[in-house]
C-alpha positions in Angstrom: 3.0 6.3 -12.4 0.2 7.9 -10.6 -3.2 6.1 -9.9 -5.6 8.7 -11.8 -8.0 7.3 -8.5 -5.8 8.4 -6.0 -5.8 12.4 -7.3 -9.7 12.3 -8.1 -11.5 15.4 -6.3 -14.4 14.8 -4.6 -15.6 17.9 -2.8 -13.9 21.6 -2.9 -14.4 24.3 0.1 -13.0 27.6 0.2 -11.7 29.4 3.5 -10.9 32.7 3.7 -7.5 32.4 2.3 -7.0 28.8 0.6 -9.0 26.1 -2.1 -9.3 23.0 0.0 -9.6 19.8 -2.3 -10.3 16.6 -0.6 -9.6 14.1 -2.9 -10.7 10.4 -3.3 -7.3 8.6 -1.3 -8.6 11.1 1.6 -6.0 13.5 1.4 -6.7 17.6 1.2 -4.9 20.1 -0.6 -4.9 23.0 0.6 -3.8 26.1 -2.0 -3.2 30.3 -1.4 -6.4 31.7 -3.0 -3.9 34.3 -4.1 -2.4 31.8 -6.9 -5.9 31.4 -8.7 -7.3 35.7 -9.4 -10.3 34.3 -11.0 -11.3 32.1 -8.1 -10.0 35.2 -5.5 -12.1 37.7 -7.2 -15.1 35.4 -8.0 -18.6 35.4 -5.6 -19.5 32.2 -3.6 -21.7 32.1 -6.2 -19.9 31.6 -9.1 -17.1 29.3 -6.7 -20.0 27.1 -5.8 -20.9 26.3 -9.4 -17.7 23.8 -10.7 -17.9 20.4 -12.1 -15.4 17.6 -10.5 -13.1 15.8 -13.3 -11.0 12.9 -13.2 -8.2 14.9 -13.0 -9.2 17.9 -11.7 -12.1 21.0 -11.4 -13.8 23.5 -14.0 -15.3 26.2 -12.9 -18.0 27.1 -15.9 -19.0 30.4 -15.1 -15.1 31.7 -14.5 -13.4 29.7 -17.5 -11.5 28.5 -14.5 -9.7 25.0 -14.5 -7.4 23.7 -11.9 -5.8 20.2 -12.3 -4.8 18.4 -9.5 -1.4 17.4 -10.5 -0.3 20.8 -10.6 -2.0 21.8 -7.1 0.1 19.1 -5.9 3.3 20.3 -7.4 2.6 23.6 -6.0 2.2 25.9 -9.4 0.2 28.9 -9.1 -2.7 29.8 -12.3 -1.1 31.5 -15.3 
């Protein structure tokens, strides 16, 4: 079993190409924007407004949420 305080986010960045999730063990994940349209085709606006969860991020103003166990298993949005 996973410890859910391992896979906790604590900060998100965006490069040109990639999500970057640092989460609370230290370790980043690093994701092709290309596997998340709403998040690709968003402004840094609406990118910079999300709310960290326990087990992942919401972004409000996208109706965008990303959970951390699947960023870790690789799996692209739906």
């Amino acid at each position: 079993m996973i410890d859910v305080g391992d896979i906790r986010p604590v900060s998100v960045a965006f490069t040109a190409d990639e999500l970057v999730v640092t989460l609370a063990d230290g370790r980043k994940i690093a994701t092709p924007l290309a596997w998340y349209p709403r998040l690709r085709d968003a402004g840094a606006t609406a990118r910079g407004r999300f709310e960290l969860m326990p087990m992942g991020i919401h972004w409000p103003d996208l109706d965008e949420d990303l959970g951390i166990a699947g960023m870790l298993r690789g799996r692209p949005a739906v």
